[in-house]
C-alpha positions in Angstrom: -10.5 110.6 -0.4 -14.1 110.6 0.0 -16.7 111.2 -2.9 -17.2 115.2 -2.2 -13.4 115.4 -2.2 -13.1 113.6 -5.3 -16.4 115.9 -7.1 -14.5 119.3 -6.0 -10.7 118.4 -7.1 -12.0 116.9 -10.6 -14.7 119.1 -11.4 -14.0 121.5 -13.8 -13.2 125.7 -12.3 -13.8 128.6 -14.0 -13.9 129.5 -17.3 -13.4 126.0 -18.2 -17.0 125.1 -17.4 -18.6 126.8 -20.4 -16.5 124.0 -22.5 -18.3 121.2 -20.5 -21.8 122.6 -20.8 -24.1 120.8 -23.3 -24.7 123.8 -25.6 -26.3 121.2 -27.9 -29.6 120.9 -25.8 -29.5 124.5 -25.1 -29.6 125.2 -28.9 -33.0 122.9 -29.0 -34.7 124.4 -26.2 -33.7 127.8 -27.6 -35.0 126.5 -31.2 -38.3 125.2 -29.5 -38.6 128.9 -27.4 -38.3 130.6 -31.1 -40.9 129.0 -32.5 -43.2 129.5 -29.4 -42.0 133.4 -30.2 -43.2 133.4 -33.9 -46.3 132.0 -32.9 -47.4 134.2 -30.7 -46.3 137.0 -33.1 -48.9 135.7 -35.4 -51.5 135.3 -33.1 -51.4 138.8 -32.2 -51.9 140.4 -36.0 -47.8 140.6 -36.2 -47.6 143.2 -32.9 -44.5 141.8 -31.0 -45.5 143.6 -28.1 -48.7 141.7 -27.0 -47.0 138.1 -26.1 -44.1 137.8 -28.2 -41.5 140.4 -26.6 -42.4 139.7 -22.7 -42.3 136.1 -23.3 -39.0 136.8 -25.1 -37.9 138.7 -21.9 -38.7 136.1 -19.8 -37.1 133.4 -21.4 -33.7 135.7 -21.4 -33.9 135.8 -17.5 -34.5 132.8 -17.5 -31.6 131.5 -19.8 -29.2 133.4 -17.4 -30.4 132.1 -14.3 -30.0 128.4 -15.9 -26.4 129.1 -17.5 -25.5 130.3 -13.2 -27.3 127.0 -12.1 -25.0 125.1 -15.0 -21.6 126.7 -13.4 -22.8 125.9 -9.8 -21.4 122.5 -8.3 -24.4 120.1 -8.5 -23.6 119.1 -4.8 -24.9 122.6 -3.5 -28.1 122.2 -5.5 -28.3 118.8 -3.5 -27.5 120.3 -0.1 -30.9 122.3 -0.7 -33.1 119.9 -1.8 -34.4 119.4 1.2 -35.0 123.0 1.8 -36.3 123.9 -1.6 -39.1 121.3 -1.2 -39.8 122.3 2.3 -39.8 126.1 1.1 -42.2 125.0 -2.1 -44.6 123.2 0.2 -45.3 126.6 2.2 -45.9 128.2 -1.0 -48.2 125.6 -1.7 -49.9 126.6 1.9 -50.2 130.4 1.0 -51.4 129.7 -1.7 -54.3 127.9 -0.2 -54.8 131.3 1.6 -53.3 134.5 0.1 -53.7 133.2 -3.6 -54.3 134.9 -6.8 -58.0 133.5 -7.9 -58.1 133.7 -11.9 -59.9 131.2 -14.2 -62.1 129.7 -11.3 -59.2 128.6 -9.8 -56.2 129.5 -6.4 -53.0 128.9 -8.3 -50.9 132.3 -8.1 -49.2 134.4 -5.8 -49.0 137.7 -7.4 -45.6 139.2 -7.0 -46.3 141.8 -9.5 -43.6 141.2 -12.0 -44.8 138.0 -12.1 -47.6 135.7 -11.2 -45.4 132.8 -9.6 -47.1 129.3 -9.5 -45.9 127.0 -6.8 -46.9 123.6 -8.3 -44.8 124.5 -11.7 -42.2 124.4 -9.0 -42.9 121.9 -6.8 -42.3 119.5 -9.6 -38.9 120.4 -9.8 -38.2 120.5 -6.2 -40.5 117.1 -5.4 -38.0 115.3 -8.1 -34.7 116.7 -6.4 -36.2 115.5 -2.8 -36.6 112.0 -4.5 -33.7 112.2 -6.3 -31.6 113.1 -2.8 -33.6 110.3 -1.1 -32.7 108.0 -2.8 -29.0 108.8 -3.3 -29.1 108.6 0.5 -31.1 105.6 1.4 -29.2 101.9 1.0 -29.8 99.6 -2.3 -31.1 97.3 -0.1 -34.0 99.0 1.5 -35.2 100.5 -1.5 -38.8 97.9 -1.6 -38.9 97.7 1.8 -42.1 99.1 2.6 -41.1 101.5 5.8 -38.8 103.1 3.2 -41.3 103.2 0.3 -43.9 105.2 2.3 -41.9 108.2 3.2 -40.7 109.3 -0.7 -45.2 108.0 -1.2 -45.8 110.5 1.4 -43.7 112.8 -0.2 -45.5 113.0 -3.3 -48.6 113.0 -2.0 -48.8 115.5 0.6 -48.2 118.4 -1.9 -50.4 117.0 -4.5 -53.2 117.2 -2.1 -52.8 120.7 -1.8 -52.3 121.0 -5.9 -56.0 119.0 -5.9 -57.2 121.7 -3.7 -56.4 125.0 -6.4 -58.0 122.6 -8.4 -55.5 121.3 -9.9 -55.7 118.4 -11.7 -53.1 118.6 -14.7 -50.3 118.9 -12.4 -51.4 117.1 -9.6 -51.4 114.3 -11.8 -47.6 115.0 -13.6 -46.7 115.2 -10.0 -47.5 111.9 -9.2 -46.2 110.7 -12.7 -43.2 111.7 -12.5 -43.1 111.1 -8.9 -43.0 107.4 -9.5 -40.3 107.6 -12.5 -38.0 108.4 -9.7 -38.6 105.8 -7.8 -39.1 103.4 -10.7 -35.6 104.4 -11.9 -34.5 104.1 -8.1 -34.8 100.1 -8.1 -38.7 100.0 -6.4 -40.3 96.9 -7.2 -42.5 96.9 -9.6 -45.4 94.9 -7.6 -45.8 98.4 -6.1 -46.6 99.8 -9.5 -49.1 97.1 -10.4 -50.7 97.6 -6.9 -50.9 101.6 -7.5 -52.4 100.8 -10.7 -54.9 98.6 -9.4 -56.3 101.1 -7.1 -55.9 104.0 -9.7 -58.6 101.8 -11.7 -60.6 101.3 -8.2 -60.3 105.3 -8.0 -61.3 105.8 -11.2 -64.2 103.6 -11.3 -65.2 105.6 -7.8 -65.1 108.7 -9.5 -68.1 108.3 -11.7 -70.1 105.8 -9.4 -69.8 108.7 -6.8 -70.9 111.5 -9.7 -74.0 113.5 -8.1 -73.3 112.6 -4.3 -72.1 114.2 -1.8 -69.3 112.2 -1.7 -67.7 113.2 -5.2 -64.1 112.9 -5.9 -64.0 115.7 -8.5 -65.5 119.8 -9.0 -68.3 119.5 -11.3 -66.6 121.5 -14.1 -64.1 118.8 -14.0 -66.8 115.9 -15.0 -68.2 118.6 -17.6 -64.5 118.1 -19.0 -64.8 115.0 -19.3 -68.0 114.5 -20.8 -66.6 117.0 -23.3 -63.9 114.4 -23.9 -66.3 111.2 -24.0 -68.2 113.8 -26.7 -67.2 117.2 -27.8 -70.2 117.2 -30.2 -72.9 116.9 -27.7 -72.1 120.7 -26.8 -70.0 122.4 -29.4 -71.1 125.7 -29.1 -70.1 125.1 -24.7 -67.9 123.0 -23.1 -67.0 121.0 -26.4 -65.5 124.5 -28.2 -62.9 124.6 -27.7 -61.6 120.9 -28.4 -63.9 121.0 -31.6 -62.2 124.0 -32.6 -59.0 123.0 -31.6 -59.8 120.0 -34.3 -61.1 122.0 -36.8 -57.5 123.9 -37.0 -55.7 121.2 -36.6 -57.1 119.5 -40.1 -57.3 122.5 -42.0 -53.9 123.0 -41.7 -53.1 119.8 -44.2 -49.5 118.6 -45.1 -47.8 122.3 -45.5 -50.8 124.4 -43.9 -52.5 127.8 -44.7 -48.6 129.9 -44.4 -47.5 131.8 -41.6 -50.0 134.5 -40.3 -52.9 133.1 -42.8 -54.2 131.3 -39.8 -58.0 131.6 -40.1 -59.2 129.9 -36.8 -56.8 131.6 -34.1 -56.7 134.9 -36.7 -60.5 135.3 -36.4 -60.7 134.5 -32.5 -62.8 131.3 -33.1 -59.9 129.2 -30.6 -59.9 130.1 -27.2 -56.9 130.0 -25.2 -54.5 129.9 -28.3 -51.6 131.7 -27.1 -51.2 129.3 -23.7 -52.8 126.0 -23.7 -53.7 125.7 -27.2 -51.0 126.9 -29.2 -50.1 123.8 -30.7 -53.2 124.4 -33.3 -51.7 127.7 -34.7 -48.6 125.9 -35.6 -50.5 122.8 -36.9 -52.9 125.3 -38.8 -50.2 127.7 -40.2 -47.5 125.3 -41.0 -49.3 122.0 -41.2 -47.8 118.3 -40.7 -44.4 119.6 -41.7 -44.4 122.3 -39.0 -45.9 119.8 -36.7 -43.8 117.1 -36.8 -40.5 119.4 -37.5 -41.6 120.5 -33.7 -42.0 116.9 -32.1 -38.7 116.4 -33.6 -37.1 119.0 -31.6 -39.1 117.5 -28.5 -38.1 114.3 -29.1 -33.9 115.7 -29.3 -34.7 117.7 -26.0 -36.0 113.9 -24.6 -32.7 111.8 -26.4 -30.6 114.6 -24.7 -31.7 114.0 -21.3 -31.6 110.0 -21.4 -28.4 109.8 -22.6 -27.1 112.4 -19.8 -28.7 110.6 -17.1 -27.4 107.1 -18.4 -23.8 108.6 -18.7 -23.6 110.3 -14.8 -22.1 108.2 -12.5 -23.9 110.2 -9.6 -26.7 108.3 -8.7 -28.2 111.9 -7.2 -27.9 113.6 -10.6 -29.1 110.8 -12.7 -32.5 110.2 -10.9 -32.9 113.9 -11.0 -32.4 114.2 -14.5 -34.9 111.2 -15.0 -37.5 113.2 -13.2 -37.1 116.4 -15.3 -37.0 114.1 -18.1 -40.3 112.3 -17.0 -41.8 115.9 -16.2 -41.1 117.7 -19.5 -42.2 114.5 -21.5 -45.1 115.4 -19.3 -46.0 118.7 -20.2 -46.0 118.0 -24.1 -47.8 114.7 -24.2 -50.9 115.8 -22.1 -50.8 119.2 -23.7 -50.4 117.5 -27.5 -53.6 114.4 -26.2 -55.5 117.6 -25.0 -55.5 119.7 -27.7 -56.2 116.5 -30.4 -58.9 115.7 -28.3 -57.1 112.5 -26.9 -57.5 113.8 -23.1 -59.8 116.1 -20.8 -58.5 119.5 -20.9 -56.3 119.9 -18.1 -54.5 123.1 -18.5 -51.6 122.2 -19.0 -48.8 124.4 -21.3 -46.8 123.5 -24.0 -42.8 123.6 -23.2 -41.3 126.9 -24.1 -44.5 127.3 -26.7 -47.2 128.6 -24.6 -47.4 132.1 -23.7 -46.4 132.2 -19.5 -43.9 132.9 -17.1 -44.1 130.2 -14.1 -43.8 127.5 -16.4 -41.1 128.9 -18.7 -39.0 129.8 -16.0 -39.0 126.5 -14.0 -38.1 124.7 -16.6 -35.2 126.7 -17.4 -34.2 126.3 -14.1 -34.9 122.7 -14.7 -32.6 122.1 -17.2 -30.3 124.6 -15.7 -29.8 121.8 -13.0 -29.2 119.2 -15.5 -26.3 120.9 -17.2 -25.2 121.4 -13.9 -24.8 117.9 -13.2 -23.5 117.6 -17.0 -20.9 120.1 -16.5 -20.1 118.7 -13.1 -20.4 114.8 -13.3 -17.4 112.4 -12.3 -15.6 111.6 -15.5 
């Protein structure tokens, strides 16, 4: 009997699948989405209909769509790897020339019911490519270096184009979590050592080439991270919004100001505060306690997905499942460094907080896939 034999005569049929899907993580992400709801609620003077109720809508489509990825077989979400990634990578490329320019930036195609985002996307699809690669390719030839450059190539060729948008907060979780997959695949780590080697070469390049023609990066991105190095030395420009950011943050004490009593996102001073920094309504209204009662729930999601790829015995699902799990760890730690001022603003959103509808919906689909390979594992 081969192995797809085996999958489709033990795998679970029917109704019997909703008993095999972790409703567990489900509950958390749905606990994480609500809170991300009441924020934005409050943010908007209590009027549900400003970001509250569409991000509510989209995170119901998007729960239904992941609950028909849980009860497909997680060997037809493997069969299109391959074509999903190819299929992303065009995006990528119209993007490049048909995109939606907002913010000083090419990252959109406008499809009018939504502004789809290619590289919130392409970091699923990049992680099932690796994850299918690798499920493929022989133990043996894992370090060899022929078979090392083609998943390198892989991640690199579509972070190029991310780059390009600019992008630079996802290019980088691309890369990141990129190299999970292959670091939970068996590559040695000399090539890790050697990558990191040249990442300090490349960031030592970047400001020894500041001011030439040669320059690795825009010049609003080495105004970010000046703002970074020193917030204060421009608080009323480029350092605003991380000083105000902080400002929130600490007021918001041990039990903060109580829901709605938010002055800083209440009286406009924080920009951005229903998307990227959305964190500092919670930490001002609800203080420590809300906080941490949030990182708690992140920390569950993270616990969740460990243990799920640990227990699957399908080497394809359980380096996918690392990759989503390395990409949603991801979004929350450079969103949370950002917004405390630990890290250059990047742009990127908090999971299921920030207001949006490319990144809420990938990730659904996202972990749509892993209880698909929950539901369908070999047992």
């Amino acid at each position: 009997m081969s192995f797809l034999e085996y999958r489709v005569k033990f795998a679970p049929t029917g109704f019997a699948k909703v008993f095999y899907v972790n409703w567990g993580l489900f509950l958390l992400i749905t606990a994480a989405a609500a809170i991300g709801w009441l924020m934005l609620y409050s943010i908007a003077g209590g009027d549900i209909n400003t970001w509250a109720k569409p991000q509510m809508e989209r995170y119901a489509v998007g729960f239904v769509m992941a609950l028909g990825i849980s009860f497909t077989p997680i060997w037809f979400w493997r069969s299109l790897s391959a074509t999903g990634y190819v299929a992303t990578f065009m995006l990528l490329l119209v993007v490049q020339f048909f995109g939606h320019v907002g913010m000083g930036a090419q990252r959109w195609i406008d499809l009018g019911f939504i502004r789809l985002q290619p590289s919130e996307l392409m970091k699923v699809t990049l992680v099932m490519m690796l994850a299918v690669y690798y499920d493929w390719l022989d133990d043996k030839r894992v370090s060899r270096p022929l078979w090392v450059l083609l998943p390198v190539l892989l991640i690199l060729v579509p972070t190029a184009l991310v780059i390009l948008e600019p992008n630079l907060g996802t290019s980088l979780m691309l890369v990141i979590a990129g190299a999970a997959v292959m670091f939970a695949a068996g590559v040695s780590l000399w090539y890790f050592i050697a990558v990191f080697v040249l990442v300090g070469g490349a960031v030592a390049g970047v400001f020894l080439l500041r001011g030439t023609p040669w320059q690795f990066l825009h010049d609003y991105q080495y105004k970010r991270i000046d703002t970074f190095l020193d917030p204060s030395a421009d608080p009323l420009g480029a350092g605003y919004n991380i000083m105000q950011a902080k400002i929130a943050l600490g007021s918001g004490g041990w039990t903060g100001k109580g829901f709605m009593q938010g002055t800083q996102s209440r009286l406009n001073f924080l920009p951005e505060k229903h998307t990227d920094f959305i964190f500092t309504t919670l930490g001002e209204e609800f203080g420590f306690v809300g906080a941490i009662s949030l990182l708690t729930l992140y920390a569950l999601i993270l616990l969740f997905l460990f243990w799920a790829a640990i227990q699957n015995k399908d080497r394809f699902s359980s380096l996918m499942i690392v990759g989503i799990a390395a990409n949603f760890f991801l979004y929350l730690a450079v969103n949370l460094a950002m917004v405390m001022g630990m890290a250059p603003v990047v742009g990127v959103p908090l999971p299921f907080l920030s207001y949006g509808g490319s990144a809420t919906l990938v990730l659904l689909l996202a972990f749509g896939l892993v209880q698909s390979a929950i539901v369908h594992r070999l047992r």
